[in-house]
C-alpha positions in Angstrom: 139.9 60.1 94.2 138.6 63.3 91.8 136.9 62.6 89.3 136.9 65.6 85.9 133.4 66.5 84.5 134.5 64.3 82.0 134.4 61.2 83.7 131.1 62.2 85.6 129.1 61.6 82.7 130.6 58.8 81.4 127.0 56.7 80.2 125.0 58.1 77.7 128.0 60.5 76.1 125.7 61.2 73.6 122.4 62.0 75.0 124.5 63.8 78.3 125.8 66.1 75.6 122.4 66.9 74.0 121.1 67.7 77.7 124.0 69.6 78.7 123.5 72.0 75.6 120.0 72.8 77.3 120.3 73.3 80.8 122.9 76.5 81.6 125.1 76.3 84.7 123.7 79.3 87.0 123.8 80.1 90.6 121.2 82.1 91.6 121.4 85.6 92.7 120.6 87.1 96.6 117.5 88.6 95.0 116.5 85.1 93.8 117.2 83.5 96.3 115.5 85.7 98.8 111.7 85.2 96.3 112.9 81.9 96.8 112.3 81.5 99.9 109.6 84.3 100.2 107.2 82.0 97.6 107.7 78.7 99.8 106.6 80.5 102.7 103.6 82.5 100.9 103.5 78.5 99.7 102.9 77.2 102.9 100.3 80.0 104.5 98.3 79.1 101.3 98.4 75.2 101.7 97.3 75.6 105.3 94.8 78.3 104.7 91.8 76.5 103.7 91.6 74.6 107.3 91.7 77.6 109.4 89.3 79.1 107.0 86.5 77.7 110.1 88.3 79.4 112.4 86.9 82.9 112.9 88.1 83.4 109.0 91.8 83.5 110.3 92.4 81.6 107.2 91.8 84.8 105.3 94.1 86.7 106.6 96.7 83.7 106.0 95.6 83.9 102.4 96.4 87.3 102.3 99.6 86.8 103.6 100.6 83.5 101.2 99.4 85.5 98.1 101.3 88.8 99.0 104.7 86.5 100.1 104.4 84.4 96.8 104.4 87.5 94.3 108.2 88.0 94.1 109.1 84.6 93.3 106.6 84.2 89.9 107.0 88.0 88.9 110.7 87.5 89.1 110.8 84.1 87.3 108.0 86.2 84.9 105.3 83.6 85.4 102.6 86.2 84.3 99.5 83.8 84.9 100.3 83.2 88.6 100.8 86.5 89.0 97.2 87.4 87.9 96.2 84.6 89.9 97.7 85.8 93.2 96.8 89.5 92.6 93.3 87.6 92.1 93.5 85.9 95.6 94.2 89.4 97.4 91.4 91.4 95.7 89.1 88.3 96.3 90.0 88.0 99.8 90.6 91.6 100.6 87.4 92.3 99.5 85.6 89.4 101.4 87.7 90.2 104.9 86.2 93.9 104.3 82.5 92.8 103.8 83.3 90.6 107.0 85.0 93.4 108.9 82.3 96.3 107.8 79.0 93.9 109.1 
């Protein structure tokens, strides 16, 4: 049995309506998705980063690779504070993993 958009939102006409009006109906571009995808990788190398942080500092260099992967996804959604925050996190630790690398 199909059911129309109509019947799908058959409680709350009302309030379904109102919401509706807010959200748009978009699929996401190749571009998208690919910073998508790029920022829950970068994601994942910075969750997992502090613990291997006591191993020979490799958790710099996964630092430096979650912060450079996770810049696409908030500039292209324009999220200007975690961009500074990220270009933060590679100065920071670019600058650290040089002090470390020039003793």
């Amino acid at each position: 049995m199909v059911h129309s958009e109509k019947v799908k939102y058959k409680r709350y006409p009302k309030l379904n309506r109102f919401l509706s009006k807010l959200v748009a109906d978009k699929t996401l571009t190749p571009l998208e998705r690919l910073c998508n995808r790029l920022g829950y990788m970068g994601t994942g190398f910075l969750m997992m980063s502090p613990y291997l942080l006591a191993y020979n500092n490799v958790g710099v260099y996964t630092y430096l690779i979650g912060g450079t992967l996770s810049i696409p996804q908030v500039w292209l959604a324009r999220q200007w504070n975690l961009v500074a925050l990220h270009i933060n996190l590679l100065v920071g630790y670019g600058f650290y993993l040089y002090v470390y690398l020039t003793d």
